[in-house]
gemmi code that builds the backbone of each chain (N, CA, C; Angstrom):
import gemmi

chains = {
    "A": [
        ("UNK", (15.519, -16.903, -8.911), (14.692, -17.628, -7.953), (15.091, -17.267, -6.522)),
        ("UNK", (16.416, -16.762, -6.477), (16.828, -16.780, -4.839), (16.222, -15.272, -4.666)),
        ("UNK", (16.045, -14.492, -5.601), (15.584, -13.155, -5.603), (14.198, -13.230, -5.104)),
        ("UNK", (13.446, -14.479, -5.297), (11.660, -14.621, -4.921), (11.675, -14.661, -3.559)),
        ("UNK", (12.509, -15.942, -3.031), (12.659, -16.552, -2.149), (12.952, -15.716, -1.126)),
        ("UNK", (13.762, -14.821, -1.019), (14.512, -13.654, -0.079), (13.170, -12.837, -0.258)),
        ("UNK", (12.265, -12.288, -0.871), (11.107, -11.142, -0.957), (9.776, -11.875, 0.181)),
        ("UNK", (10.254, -13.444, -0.100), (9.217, -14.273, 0.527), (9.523, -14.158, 2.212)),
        ("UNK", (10.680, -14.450, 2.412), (11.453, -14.406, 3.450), (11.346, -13.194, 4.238)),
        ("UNK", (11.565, -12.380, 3.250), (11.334, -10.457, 4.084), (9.694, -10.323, 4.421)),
        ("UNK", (8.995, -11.314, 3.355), (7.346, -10.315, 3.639), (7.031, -10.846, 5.189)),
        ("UNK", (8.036, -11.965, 5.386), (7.560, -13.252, 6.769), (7.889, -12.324, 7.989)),
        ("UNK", (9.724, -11.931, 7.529), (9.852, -11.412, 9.166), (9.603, -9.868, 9.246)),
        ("UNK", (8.560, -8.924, 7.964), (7.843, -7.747, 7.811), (6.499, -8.231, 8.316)),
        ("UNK", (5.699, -9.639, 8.701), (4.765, -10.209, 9.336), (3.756, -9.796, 8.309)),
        ("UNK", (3.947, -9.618, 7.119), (2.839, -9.659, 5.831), (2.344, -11.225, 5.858)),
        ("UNK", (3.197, -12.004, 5.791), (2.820, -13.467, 5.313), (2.731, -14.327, 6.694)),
        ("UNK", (2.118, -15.323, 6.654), (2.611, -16.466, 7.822), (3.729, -16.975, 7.686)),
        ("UNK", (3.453, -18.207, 8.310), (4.699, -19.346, 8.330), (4.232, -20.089, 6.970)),
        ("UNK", (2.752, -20.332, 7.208), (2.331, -21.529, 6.390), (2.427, -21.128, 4.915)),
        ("UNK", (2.050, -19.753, 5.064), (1.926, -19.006, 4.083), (3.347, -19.028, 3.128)),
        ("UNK", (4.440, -18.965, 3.689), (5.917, -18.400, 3.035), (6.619, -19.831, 2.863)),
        ("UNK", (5.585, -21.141, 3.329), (6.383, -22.184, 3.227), (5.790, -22.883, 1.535)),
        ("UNK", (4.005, -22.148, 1.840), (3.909, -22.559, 0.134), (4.437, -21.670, -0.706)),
        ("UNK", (4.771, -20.477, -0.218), (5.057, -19.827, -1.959), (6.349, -20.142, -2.097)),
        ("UNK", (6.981, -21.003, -1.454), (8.824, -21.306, -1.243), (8.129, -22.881, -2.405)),
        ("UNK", (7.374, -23.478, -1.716), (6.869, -24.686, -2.406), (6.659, -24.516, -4.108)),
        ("UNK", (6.011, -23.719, -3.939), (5.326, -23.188, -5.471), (6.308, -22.907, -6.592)),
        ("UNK", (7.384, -21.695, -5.567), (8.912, -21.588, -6.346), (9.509, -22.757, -7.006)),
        ("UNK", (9.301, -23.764, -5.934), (10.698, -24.720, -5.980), (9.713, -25.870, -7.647)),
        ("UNK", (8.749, -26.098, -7.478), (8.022, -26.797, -8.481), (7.741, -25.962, -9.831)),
        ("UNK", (8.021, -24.492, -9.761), (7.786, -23.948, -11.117), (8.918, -24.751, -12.284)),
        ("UNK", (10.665, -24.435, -11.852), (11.439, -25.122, -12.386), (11.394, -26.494, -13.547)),
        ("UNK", (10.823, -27.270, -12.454), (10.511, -28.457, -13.588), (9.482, -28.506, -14.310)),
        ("UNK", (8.517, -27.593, -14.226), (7.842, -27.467, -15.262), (7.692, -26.493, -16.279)),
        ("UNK", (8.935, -25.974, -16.272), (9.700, -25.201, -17.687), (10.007, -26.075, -18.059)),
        ("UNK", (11.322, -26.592, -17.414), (12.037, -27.420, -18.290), (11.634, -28.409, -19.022)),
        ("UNK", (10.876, -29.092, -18.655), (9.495, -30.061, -19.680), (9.368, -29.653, -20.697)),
        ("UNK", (8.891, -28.262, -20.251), (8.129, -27.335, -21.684), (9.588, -27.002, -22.367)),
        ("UNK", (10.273, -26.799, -22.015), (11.760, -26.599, -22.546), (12.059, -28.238, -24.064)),
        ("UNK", (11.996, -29.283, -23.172), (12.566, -30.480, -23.378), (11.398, -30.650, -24.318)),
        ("UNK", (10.012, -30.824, -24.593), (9.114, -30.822, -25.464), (9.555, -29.764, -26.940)),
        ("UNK", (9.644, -28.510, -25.923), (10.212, -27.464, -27.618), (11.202, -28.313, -28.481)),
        ("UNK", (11.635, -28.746, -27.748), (13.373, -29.117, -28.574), (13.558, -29.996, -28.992)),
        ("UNK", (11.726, -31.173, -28.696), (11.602, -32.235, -29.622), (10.692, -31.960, -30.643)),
        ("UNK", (9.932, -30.830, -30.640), (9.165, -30.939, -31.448), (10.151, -29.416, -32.506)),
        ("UNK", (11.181, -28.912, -31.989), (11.976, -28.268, -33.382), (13.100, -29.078, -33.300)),
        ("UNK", (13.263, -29.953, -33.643), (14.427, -31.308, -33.717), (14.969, -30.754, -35.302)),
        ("UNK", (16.096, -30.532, -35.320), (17.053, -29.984, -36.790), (16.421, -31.176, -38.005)),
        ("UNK", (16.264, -30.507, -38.985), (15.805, -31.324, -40.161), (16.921, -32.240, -40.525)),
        ("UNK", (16.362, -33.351, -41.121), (17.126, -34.167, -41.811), (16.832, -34.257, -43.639)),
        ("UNK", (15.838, -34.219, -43.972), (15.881, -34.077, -45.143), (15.234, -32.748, -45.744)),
        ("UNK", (15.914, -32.512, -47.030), (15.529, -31.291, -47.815), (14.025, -31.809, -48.904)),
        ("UNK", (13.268, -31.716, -49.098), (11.729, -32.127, -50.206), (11.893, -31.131, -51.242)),
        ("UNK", (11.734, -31.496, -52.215), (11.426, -30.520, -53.382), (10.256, -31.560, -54.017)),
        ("UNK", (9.163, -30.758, -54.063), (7.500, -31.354, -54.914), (7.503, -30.035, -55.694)),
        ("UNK", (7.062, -30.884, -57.572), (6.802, -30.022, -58.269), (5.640, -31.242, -58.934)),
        ("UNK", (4.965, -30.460, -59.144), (3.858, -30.944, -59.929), (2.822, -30.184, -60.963)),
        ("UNK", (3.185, -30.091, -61.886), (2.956, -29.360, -63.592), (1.727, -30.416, -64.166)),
        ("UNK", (0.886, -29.609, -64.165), (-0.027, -29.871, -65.465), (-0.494, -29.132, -66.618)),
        ("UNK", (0.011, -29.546, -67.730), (-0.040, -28.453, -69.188), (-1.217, -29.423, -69.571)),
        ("UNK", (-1.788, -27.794, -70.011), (-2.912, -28.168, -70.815), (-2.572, -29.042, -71.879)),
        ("UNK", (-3.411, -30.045, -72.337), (-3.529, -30.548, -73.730), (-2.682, -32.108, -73.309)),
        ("UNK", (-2.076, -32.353, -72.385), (-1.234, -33.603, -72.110), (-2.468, -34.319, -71.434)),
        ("UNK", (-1.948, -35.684, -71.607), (-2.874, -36.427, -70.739), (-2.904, -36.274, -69.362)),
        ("UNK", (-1.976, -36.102, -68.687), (-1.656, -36.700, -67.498), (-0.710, -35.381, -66.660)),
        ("UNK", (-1.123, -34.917, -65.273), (0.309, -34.210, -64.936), (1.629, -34.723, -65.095)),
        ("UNK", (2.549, -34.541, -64.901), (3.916, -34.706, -64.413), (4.281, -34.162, -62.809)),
        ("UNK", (4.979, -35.372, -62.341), (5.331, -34.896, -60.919), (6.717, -35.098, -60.346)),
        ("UNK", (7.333, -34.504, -59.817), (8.608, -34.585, -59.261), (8.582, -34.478, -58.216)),
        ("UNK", (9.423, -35.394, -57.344), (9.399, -35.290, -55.712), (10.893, -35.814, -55.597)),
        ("UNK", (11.712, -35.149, -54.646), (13.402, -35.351, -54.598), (13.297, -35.064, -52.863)),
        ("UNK", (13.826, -35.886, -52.606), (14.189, -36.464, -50.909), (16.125, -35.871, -51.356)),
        ("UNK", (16.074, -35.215, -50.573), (17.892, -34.692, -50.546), (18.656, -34.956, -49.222)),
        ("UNK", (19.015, -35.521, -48.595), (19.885, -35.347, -47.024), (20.252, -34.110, -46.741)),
        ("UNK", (20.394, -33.800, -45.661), (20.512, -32.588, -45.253), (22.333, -32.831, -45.504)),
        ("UNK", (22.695, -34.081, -45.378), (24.204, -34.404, -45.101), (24.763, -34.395, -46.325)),
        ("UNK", (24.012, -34.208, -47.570), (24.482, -34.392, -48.612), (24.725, -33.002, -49.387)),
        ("UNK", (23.655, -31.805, -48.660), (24.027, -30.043, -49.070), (25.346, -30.057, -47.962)),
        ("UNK", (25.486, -30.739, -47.045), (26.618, -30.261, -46.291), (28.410, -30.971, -47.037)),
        ("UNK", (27.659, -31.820, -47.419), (29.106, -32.476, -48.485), (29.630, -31.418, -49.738)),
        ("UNK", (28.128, -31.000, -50.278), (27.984, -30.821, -51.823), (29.112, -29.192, -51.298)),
        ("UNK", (28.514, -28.348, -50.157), (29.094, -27.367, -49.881), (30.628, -27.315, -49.682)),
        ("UNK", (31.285, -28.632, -49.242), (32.661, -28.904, -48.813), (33.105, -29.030, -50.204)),
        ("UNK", (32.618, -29.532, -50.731), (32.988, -30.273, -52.865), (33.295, -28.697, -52.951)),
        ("UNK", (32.369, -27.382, -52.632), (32.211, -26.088, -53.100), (33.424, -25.539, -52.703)),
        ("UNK", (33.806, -25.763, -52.128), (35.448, -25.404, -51.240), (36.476, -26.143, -51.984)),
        ("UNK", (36.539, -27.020, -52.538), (37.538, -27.377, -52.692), (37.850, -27.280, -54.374)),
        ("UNK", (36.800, -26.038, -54.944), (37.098, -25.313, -56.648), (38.101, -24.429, -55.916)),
        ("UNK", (39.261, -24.666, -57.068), (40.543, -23.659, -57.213), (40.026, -21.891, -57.097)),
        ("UNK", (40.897, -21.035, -56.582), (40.321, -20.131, -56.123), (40.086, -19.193, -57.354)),
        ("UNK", (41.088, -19.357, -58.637), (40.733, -18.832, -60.153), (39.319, -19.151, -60.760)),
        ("UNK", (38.744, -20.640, -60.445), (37.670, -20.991, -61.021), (36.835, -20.176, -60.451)),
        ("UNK", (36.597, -20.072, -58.862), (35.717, -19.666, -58.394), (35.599, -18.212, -58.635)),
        ("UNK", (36.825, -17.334, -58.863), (37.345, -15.971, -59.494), (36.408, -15.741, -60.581)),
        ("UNK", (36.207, -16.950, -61.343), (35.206, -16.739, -63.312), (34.004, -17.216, -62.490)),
        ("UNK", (33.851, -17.877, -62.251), (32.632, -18.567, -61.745), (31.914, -16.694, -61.314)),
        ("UNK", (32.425, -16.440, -60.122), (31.859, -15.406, -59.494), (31.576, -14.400, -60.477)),
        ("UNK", (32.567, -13.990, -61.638), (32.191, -13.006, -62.837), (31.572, -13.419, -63.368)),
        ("UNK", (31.224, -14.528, -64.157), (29.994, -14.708, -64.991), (28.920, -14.810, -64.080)),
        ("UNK", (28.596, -14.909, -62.715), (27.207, -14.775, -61.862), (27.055, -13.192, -61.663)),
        ("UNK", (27.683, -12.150, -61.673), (28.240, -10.976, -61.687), (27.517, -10.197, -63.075)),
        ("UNK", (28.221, -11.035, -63.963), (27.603, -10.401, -65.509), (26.276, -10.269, -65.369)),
        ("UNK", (25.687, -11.779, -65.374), (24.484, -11.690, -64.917), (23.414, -11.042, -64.395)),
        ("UNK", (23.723, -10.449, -63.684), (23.517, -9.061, -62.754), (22.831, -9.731, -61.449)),
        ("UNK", (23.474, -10.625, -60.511), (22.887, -11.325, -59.544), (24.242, -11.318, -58.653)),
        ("UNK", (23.860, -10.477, -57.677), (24.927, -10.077, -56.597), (25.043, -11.219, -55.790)),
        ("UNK", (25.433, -12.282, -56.266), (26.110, -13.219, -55.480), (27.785, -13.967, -55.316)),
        ("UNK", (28.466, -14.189, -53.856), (29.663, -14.653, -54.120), (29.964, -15.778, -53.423)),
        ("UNK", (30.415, -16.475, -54.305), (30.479, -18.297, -54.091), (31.743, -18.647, -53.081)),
        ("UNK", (32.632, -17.624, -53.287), (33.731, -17.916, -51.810), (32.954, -17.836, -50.361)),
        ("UNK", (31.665, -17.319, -50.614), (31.015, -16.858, -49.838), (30.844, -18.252, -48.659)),
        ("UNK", (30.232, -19.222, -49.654), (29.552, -20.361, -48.956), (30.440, -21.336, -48.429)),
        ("UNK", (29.693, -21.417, -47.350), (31.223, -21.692, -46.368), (29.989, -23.248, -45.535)),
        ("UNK", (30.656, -24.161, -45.457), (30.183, -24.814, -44.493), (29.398, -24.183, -43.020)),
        ("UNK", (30.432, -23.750, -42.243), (29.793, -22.803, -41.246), (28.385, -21.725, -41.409)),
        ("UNK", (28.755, -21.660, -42.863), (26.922, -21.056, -43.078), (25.824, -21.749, -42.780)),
        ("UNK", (26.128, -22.576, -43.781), (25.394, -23.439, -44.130), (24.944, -24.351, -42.733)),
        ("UNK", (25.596, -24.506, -41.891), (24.795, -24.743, -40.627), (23.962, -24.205, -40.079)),
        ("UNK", (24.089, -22.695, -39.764), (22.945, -21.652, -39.235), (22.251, -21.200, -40.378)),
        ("UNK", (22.342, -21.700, -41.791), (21.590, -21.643, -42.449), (20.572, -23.055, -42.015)),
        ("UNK", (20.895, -23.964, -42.547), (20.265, -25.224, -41.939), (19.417, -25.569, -40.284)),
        ("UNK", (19.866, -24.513, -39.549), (18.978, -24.489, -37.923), (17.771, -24.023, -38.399)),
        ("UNK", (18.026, -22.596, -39.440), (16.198, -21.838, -39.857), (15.704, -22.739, -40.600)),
        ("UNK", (16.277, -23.230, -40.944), (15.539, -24.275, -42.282), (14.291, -24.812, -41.907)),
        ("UNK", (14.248, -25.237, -40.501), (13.271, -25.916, -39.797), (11.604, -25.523, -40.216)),
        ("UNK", (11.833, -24.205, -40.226), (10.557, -23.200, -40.090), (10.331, -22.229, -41.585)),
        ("UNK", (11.260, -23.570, -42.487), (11.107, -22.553, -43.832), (10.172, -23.392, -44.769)),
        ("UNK", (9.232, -23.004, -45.357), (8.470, -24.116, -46.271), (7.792, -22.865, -47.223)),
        ("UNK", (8.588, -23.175, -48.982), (8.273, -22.632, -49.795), (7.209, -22.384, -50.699)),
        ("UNK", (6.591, -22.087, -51.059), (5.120, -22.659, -51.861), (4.796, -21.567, -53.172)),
        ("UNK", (5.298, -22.463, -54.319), (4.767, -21.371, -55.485), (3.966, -21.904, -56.407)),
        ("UNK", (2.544, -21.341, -56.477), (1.488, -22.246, -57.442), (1.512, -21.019, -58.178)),
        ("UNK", (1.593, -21.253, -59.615), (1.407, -20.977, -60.803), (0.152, -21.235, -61.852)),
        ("UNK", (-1.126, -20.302, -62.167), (-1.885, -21.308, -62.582), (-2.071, -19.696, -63.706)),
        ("UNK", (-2.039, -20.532, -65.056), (-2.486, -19.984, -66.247), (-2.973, -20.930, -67.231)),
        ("UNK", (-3.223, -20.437, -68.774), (-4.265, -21.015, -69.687), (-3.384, -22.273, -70.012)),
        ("UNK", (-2.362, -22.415, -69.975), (-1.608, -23.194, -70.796), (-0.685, -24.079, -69.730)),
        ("UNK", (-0.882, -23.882, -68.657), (-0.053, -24.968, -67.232), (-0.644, -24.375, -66.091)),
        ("UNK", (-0.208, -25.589, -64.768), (-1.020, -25.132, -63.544), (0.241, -25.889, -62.915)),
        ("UNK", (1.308, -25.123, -62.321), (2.504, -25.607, -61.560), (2.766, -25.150, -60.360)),
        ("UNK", (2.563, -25.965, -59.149), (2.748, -25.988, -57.931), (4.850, -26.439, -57.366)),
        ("UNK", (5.378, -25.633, -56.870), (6.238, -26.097, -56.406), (6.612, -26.041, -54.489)),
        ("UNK", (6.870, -26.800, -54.135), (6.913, -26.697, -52.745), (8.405, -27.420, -52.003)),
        ("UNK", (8.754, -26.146, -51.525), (10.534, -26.981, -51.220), (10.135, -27.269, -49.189)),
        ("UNK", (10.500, -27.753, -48.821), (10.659, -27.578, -47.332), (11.299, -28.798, -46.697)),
        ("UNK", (11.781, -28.817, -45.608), (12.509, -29.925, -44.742), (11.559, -30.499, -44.017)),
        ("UNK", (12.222, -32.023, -43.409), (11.348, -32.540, -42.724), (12.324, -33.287, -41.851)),
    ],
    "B": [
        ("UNK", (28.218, -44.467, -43.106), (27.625, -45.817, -44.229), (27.608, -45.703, -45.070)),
        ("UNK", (28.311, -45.854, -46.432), (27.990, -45.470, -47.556), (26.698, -46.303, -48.381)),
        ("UNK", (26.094, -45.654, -49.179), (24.737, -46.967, -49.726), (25.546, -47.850, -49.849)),
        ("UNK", (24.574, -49.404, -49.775), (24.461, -50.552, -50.198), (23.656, -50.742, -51.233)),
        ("UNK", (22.349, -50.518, -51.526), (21.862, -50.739, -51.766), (20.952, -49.533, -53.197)),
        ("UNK", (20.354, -49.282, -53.870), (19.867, -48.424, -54.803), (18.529, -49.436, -55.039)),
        ("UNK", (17.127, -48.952, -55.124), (16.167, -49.542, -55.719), (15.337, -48.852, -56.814)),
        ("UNK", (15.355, -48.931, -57.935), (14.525, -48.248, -58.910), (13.878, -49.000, -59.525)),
        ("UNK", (12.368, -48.274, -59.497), (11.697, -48.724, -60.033), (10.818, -47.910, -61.465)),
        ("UNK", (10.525, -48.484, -61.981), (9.621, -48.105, -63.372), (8.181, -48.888, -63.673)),
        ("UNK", (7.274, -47.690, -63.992), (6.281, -47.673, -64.124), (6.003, -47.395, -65.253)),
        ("UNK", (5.527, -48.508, -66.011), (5.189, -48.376, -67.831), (3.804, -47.712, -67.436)),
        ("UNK", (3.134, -47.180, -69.188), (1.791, -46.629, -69.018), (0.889, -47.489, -68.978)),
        ("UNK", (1.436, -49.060, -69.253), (0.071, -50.561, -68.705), (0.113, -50.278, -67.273)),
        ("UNK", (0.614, -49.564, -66.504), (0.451, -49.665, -64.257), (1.103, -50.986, -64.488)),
        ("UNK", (2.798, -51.451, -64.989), (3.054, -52.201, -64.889), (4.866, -51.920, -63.996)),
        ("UNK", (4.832, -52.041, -62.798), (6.188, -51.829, -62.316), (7.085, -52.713, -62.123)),
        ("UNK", (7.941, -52.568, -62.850), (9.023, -53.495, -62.499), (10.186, -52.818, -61.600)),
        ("UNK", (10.037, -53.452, -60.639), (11.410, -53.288, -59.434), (12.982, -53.858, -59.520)),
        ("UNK", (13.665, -53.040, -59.499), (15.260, -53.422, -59.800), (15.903, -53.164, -58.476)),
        ("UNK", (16.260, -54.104, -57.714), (17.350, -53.911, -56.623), (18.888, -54.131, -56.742)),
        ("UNK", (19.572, -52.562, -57.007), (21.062, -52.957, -57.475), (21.636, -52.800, -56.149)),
        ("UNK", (22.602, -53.947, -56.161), (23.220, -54.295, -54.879), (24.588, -52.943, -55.248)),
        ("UNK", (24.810, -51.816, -54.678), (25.728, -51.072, -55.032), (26.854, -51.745, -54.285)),
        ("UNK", (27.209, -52.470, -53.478), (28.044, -52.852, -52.691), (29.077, -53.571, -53.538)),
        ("UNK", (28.464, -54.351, -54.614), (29.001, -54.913, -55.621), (30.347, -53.838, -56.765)),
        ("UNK", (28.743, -52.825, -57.143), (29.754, -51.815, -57.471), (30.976, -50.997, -56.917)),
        ("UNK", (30.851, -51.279, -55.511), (32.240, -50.568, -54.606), (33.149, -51.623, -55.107)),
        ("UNK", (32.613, -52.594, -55.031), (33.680, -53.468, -54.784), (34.704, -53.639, -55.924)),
        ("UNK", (33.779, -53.429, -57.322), (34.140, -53.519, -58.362), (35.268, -52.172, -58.432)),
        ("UNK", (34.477, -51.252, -58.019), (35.275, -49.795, -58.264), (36.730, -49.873, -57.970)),
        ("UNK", (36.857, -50.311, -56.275), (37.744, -50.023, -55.369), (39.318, -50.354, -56.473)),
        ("UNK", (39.337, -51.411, -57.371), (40.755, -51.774, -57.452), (40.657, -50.950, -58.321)),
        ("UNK", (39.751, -50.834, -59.275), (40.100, -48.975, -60.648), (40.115, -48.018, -59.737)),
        ("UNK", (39.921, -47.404, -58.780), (40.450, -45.928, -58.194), (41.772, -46.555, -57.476)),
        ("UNK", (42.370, -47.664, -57.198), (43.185, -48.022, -56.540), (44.549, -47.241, -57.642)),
        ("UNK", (44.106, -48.209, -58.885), (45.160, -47.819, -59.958), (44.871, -46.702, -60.314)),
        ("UNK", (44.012, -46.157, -60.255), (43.972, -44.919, -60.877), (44.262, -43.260, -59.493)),
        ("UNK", (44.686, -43.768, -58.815), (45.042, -42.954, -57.664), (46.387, -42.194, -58.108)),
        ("UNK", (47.044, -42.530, -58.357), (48.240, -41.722, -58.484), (47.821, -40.736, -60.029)),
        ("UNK", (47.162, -40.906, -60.520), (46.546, -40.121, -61.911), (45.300, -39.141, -61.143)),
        ("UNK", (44.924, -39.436, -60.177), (44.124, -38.103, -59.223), (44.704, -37.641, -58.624)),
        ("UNK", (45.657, -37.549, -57.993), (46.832, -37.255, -57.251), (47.584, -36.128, -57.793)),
        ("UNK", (48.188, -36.516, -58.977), (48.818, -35.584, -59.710), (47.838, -34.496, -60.312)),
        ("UNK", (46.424, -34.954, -60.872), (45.635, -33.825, -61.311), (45.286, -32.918, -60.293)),
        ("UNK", (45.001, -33.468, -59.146), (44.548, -32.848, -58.457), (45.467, -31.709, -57.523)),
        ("UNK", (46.754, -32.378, -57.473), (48.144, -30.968, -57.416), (48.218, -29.850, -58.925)),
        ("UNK", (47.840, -30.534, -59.803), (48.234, -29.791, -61.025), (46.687, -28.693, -61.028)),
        ("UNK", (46.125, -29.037, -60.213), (44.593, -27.960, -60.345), (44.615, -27.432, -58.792)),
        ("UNK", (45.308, -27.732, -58.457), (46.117, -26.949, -56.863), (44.705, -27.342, -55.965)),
        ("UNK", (44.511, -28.342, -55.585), (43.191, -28.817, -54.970), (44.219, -29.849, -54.080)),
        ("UNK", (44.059, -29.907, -52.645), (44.536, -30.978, -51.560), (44.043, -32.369, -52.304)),
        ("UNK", (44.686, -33.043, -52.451), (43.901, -34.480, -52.867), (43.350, -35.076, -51.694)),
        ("UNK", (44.229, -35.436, -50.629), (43.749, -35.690, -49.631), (41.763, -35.138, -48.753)),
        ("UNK", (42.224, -33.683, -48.822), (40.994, -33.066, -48.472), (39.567, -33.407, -49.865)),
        ("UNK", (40.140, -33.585, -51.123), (39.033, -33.954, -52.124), (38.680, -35.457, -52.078)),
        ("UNK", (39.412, -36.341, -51.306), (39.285, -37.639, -50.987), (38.262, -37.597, -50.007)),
        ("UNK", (38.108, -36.896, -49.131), (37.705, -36.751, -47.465), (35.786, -36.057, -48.335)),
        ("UNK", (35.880, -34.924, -48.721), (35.082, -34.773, -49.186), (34.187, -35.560, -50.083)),
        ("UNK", (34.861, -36.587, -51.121), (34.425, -37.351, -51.800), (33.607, -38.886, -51.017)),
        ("UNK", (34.053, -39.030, -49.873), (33.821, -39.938, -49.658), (32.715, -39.455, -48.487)),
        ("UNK", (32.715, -38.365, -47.912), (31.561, -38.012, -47.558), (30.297, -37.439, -48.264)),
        ("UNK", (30.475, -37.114, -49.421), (29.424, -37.099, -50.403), (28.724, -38.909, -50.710)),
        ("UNK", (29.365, -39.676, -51.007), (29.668, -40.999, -51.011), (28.727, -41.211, -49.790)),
        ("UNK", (28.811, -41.017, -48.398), (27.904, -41.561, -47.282), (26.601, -40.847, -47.404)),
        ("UNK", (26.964, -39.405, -47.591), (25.617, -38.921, -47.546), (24.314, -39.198, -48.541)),
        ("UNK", (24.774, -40.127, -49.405), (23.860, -40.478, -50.688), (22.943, -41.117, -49.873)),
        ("UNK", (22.773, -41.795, -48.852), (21.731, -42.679, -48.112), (20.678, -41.816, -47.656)),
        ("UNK", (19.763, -42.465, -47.730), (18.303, -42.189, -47.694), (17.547, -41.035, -49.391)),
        ("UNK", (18.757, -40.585, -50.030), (17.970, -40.194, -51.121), (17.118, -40.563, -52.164)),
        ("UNK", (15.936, -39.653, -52.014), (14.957, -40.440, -53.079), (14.258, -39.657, -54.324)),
        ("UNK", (14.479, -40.090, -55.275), (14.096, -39.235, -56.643), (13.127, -39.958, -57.238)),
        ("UNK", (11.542, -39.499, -57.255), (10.725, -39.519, -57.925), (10.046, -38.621, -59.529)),
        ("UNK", (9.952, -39.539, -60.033), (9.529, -38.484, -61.635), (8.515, -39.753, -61.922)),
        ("UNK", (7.209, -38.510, -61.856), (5.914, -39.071, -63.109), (5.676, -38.287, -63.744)),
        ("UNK", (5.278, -38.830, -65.148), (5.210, -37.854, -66.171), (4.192, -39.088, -66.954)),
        ("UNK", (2.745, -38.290, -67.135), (1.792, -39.168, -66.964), (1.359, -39.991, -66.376)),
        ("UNK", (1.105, -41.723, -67.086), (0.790, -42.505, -66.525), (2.560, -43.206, -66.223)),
        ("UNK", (3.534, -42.853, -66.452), (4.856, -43.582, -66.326), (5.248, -42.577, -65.731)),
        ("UNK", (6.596, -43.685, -65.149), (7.153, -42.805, -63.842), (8.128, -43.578, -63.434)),
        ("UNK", (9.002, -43.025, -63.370), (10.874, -43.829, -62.747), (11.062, -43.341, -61.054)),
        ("UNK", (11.434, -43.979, -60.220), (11.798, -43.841, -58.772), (13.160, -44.633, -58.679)),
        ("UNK", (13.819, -43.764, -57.807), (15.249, -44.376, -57.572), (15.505, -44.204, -56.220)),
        ("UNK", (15.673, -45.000, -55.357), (16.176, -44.833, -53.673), (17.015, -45.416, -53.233)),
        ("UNK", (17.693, -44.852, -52.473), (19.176, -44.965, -52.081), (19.231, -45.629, -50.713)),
        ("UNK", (19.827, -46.810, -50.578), (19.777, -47.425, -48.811), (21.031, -47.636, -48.522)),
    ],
}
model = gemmi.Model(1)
for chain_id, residues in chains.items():
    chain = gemmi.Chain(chain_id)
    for i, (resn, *xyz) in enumerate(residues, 1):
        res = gemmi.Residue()
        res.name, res.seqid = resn, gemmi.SeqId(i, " ")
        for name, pos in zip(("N", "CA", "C"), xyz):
            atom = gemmi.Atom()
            atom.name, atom.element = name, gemmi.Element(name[0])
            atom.pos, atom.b_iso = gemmi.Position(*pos), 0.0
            res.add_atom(atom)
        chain.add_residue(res)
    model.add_chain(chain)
structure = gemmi.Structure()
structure.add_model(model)
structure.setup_entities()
C-alpha cells in the first residue's frame, strides 16, 4: 500500500494528478483494506473447521419390504481420540498389524497415523463430501460420508 | 464433559417408539469405585504390554469426552433403533 501511495505522490509533484485528485486515490487506498478484511472474516466463517464426521447409507434390496438406512454422527474429537488410542498399540503389534495389511497387498502403514496428521487431514475435510450410488437388479445403495 | 446422558430409542414395525433416557452419570458413578479397585490390575497390564498407563488413562478419558454429541441411527424397514449421546 505504501508502494500506491508514493506512485500517487510522484504522479502529484510529476503534475499528472491534482491535489484533489491524489487526495481521493490516497482515500480510495486507505478504504480498500477494510473491505478485504470483511471478505477475509466472512471466508473464515463460512469455512469454519468441521465438527462432525456423517456417514448415510441407505440400501434397498430387491424383494424386502422396506429400505434399510444408516446414518452415524461421529465427533470430529472422537477420530482425534480414536487416533491417540492408535498410538498407544505396542510397537510389535503395530509391527503384525502392518504385515498382515501388507499381505493384503494394500500399501498402508499404521505407525504412520499420527495425530498431527490427522489435523491437516481434518482442515481438508471441510471440502470433502463422498458420494457412492450403486444401483443394480438385486440392490440400489447410496453411501455418502462428509463433515458438517 | 464427558456424556451424561444416552437416549435410545426404538421403533417397532406398529410406528410404535418407545424412548429410553439412560442417565449415564449414574453409570460413572457406579463404574468409578470398580476401576478404582481395579487400577492397580491396569497398571501392571499395561507395563507388562509396555503401554504408559498414565498416557492410556489420558487417552481413555478423552475418548470418554469425546462420545458427546454422537448419534447412531439404523432403519431397517419399518423398525429402527437410534442412540444419542449428550
Amino acid at each position: 500500500m505504501n508502494e500506491h501511495r508514493r506512485q500517487i505522490l510522484q504522479m502529484l509533484s510529476e503534475g499528472k494528478i491534482s491535489a484533489d485528485e491524489a487526495e481521493r486515490l490516497i482515500s480510495a487506498l486507505e478504504e480498500r483494506p477494510s473491505a478485504g478484511s470483511s471478505q477475509n472474516v466472512s471466508e473464515s466463517a463460512t469455512k469454519a473447521r468441521p465438527k462432525y464426521l456423517r456417514v448415510q447409507v441407505d440400501s434397498e434390496e430387491a424383494g424386502h419390504e422396506g429400505p434399510t438406512k444408516v446414518n452415524v454422527r461421529v465427533p470430529m474429537q472422537l477420530l482425534r481420540a480414536g487416533v491417540k488410542l492408535a498410538g498407544l498399540i505396542p510397537a510389535q503389534a503395530l509391527h503384525r498389524a502392518n504385515q498382515a495389511i501388507h499381505a493384503q497387498g494394500i500399501p498402508f502403514d499404521l505407525s504412520q497415523i499420527k495425530p498431527e496428521n490427522l489435523e491437516d487431514l481434518i482442515d481438508q475435510l471441510s471440502d470433502l463430501s463422498v458420494d457412492v450410488d450403486q444401483k443394480d437388479r438385486e440392490a440400489n445403495v447410496k453411501v455418502r460420508v462428509f463433515c458438517e | 464433559m464427558i456424556p451424561l446422558v444416552a437416549v435410545v430409542s426404538l421403533r417397532g414395525r406398529e410406528s410404535r417408539t418407545l424412548r429410553v433416557w439412560v442417565p449415564l452419570i449414574l453409570l460413572w458413578l457406579l463404574l468409578v469405585p470398580l476401576a478404582v479397585l481395579l487400577s492397580p490390575v491396569i497398571f501392571i497390564v499395561c507395563l507388562v504390554c509396555r503401554v504408559n498407563p498414565f498416557r492410556a488413562f489420558s487417552v481413555g478419558w478423552q475418548i470418554l469426552r469425546a462420545l458427546n454429541d454422537t448419534e447412531v441411527e439404523i432403519e431397517h424397514r419399518s423398525a429402527g433403533v437410534s442412540i444419542c449421546v449428550f
